[in-house]
N, C-alpha and C positions, 0 to 999 in steps of 0.2 A: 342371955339376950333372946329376948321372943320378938318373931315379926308376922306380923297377921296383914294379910289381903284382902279388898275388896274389893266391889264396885266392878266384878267380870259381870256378862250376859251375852244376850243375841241379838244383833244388830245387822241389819242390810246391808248391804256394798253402801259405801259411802258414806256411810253415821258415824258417828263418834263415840268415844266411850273416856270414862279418865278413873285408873286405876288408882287405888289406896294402899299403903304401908304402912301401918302404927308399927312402928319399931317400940320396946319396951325399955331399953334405956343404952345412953350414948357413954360406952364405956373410957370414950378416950375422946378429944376433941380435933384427932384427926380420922378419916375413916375413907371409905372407897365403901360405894351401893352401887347395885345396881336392878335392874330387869332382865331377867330371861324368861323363858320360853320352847316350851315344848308339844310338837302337832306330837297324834296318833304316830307310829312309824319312823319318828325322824330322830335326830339326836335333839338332843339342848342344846339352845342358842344363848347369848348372850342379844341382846336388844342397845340397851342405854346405858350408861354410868355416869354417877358422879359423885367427885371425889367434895371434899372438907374446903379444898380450896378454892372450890366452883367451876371445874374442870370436866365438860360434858362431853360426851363421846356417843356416837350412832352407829349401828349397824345399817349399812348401806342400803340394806331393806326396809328401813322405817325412816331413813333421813328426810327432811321437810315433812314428815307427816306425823311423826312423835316426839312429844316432848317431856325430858324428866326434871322435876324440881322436886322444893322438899319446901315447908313447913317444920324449922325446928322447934319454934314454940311447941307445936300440937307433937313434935317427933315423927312427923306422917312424911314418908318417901311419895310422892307421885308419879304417875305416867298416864299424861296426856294423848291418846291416839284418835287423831282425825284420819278422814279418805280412807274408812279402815278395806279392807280388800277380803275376800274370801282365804287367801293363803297365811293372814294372821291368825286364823280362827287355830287356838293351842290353848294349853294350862300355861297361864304367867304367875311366874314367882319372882318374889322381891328378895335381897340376899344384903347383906352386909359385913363387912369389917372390918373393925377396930386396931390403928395402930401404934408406932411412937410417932411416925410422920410418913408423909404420902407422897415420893417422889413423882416428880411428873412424869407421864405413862405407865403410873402402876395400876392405875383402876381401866385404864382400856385396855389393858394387856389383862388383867386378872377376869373381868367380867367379860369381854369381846374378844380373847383370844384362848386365855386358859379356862374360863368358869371356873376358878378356883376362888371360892369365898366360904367364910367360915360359916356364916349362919342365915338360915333359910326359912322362906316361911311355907304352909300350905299350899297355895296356889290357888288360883281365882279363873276359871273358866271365861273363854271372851268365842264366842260363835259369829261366824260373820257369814250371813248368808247372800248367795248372788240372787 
């Protein structure tokens, strides 16, 4: 499974931006995505997840202001971020994976508490300047 990023840049306090995932193929029809994120200096964060069964989850630092959906036709994971802030500005990566089934809070435990997911892509630059 390959997953590619795009649509990062440099954006003023306030702008928006909306990140791309071509995930390269859906090996199971159940699955847990998500978004993280990493400034200069900090650990990885998890951002957003969502799971097979449409089960969205926020990190309290992006709630009301990011949004994750997907396009399965296209297989494109999304992230939506409005009111972006100077303290967003990191490398985001898209992550994924495939299971037999997705208990409910396993992708905001995996993504927003452990970061543990199997497969990762590059990562996509997002600058937010004040």
């Amino acid at each position: 499974v390959q997953l590619v990023e795009s649509g990062g840049g440099s954006v003023q306090t306030g702008g928006s931006l909306r990140l791309s995932c071509v995930v390269s193929e859906y090996t199971t029809n159940s699955y847990c995505m998500g978004w993280f994120r990493q400034a200069p200096g900090k650990e990885r964060e998890g951002v957003a997840a969502l799971d097979s069964d449409g089960r969205r989850n926020y990190a309290d630092s992006v709630k009301g202001r990011f949004t994750i959906s997907q396009d399965s036709a296209k297989n494109t994971l999304y992230l939506q971020m409005n009111s972006l802030k100077p303290e967003d500005t990191a490398m985001y990566y898209c992550a994924a994976e495939f299971l037999a089934r997705v208990p409910g809070g396993y992708c905001y435990t995996a993504v927003l508490e452990r970061g543990d997911i199997d497969h990762w892509g590059q990562g996509t630059q997002v600058t937010v300047s004040s």
